[in-house]
C-alpha positions as CSV (number, residue, x, y, z in Angstrom):
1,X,101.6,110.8,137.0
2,X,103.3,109.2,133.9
3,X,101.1,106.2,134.2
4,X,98.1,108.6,133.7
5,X,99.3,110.7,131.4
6,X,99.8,107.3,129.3
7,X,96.7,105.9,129.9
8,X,95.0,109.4,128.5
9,X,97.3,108.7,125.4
10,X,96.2,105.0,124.9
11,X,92.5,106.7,125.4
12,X,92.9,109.3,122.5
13,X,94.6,107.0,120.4
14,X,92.0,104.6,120.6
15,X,89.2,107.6,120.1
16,X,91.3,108.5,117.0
17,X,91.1,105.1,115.7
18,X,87.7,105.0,116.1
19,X,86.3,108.5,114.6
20,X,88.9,107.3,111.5
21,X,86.7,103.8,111.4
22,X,83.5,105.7,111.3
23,X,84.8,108.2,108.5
24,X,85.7,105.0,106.7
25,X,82.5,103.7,107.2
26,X,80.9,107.2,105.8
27,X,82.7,107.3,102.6
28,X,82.2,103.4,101.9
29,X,78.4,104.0,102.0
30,X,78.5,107.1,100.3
31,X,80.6,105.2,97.1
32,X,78.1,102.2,97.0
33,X,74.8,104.8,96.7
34,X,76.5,106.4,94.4
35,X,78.1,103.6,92.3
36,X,75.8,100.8,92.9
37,X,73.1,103.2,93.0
38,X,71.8,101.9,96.6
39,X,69.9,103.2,99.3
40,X,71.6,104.4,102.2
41,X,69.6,101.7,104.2
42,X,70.7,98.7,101.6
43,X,74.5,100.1,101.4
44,X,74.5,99.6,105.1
45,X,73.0,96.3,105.3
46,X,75.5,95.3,102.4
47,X,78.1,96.9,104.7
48,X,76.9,94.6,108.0
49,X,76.3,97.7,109.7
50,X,73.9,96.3,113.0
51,X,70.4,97.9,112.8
52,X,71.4,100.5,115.9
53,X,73.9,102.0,114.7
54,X,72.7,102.8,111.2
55,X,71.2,106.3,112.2
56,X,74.4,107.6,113.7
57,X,75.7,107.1,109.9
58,X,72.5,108.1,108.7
59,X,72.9,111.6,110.4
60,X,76.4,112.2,108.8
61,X,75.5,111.3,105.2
């Protein structure tokens, strides 16, 4: 039982980490359309962000 209940924790941590990367991610693109006056398509591709995951950002701008 206390080797599941860690492994949940390692799991949530990890989702944490995650939705914080994303959120990151978010905000970065939103500064350079707004500073650099970019496109959210150009701030992504200036961000290296792949091609299939760009509408997932997309959807949160």
């Amino acid at each position: 039982m206390c080797r599941a209940l860690k492994d949940l924790m390692k799991e949530e941590i990890q989702k944490e980490r995650a939705d914080a990367a994303e959120q990151e991610r978010v905000k970065n693109i939103k500064s350079m359309m707004e500073n650099l006056k970019l496109s959210a398509s150009q701030a992504m591709d200036a961000l290296n962000i792949p091609v299939s995951e760009q509408r997932k950002y997309i959807a949160q701008l």
